[in-house]
Every structure is written in C-alpha cells, then in structure tokens.
C-alpha positions as CSV (number, residue, x, y, z in Angstrom):
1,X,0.0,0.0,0.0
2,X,1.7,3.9,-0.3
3,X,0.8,6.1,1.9
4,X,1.4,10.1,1.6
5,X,3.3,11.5,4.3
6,X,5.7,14.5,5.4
7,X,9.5,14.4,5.4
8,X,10.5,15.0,8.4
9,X,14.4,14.6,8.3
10,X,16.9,12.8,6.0
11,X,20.0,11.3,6.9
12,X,22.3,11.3,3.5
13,X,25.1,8.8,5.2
14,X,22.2,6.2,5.7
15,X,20.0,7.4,3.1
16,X,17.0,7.0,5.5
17,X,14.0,9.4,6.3
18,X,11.8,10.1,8.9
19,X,8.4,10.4,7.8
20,X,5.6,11.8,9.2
21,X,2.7,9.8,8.1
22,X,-0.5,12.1,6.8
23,X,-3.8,12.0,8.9
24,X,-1.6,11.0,12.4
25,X,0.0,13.4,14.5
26,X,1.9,10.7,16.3
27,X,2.5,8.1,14.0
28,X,5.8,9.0,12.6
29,X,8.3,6.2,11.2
30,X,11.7,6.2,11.8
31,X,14.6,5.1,9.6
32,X,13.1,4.9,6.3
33,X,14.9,3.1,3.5
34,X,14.8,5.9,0.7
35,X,15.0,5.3,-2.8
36,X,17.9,5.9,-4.6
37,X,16.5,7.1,-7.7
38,X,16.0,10.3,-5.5
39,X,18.8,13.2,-5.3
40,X,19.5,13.4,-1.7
41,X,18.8,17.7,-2.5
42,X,15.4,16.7,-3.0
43,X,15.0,15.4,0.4
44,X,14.4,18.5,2.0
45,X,11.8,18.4,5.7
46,X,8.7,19.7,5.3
47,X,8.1,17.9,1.7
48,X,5.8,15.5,0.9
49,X,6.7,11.8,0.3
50,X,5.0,8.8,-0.7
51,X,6.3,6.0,1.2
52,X,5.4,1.8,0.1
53,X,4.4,0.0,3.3
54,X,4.6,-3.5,2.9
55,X,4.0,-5.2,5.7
56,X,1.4,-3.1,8.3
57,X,2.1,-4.9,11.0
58,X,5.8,-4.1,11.1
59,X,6.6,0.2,10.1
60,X,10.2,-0.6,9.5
61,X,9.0,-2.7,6.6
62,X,8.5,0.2,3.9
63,X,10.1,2.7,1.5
64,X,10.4,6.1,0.1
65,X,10.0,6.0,-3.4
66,X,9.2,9.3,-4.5
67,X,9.0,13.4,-3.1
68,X,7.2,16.3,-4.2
69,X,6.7,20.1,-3.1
C-alpha cells in the first residue's frame, strides 16, 4: 500500500528518512529506507513523500519511493 506523508528529516550517510505519516499526529516512522532514484537535495523536511508500506504490522518494513513540493 503507499501512503502520503511529510519528510521530516533525511539522513544522506544512511539514506534513510523520517516520515511523518498524513492523517496521524503521532505516528511518525523512523529510519526509512529511501529510494535511490531520489537526489538526496530533493530530500528536504517539510516535503511531501509517498512511502510503500509492505507489511502493516511491522513500520520498518516500507520505502520512500518518491518526493514532491
């Protein structure tokens, strides 16, 4: 499933993202795989991400595959 969500900070050395999912003030996932079909200048906070969750039951199961203003 991809869910739309807000980047809340990228870290280039892992090339993960915290994400804060859309709709939930306090469901925010950590450590994010991010694509890397995605220029790490393009993973700014405050932009929006759409992020493929696999596996619900487990968060750190998912992906950032793309970003947008």
């Amino acid at each position: 499933m991809i869910e739309h969500g807000i980047l809340k900070a990228f870290n280039a050395g892992a090339y993960t993202a915290t994400v804060q999912l859309t709709g939930s003030l306090a469901q925010w996932l950590g450590a994010v795989p991010v694509s890397r079909g995605i220029a790490t200048g393009e993973m700014t906070a405050g932009r929006k991400v759409a992020v493929a969750v696999f596996d619900h039951t487990n968060p750190s199961d998912a992906v950032v595959v793309a970003v947008w203003p």
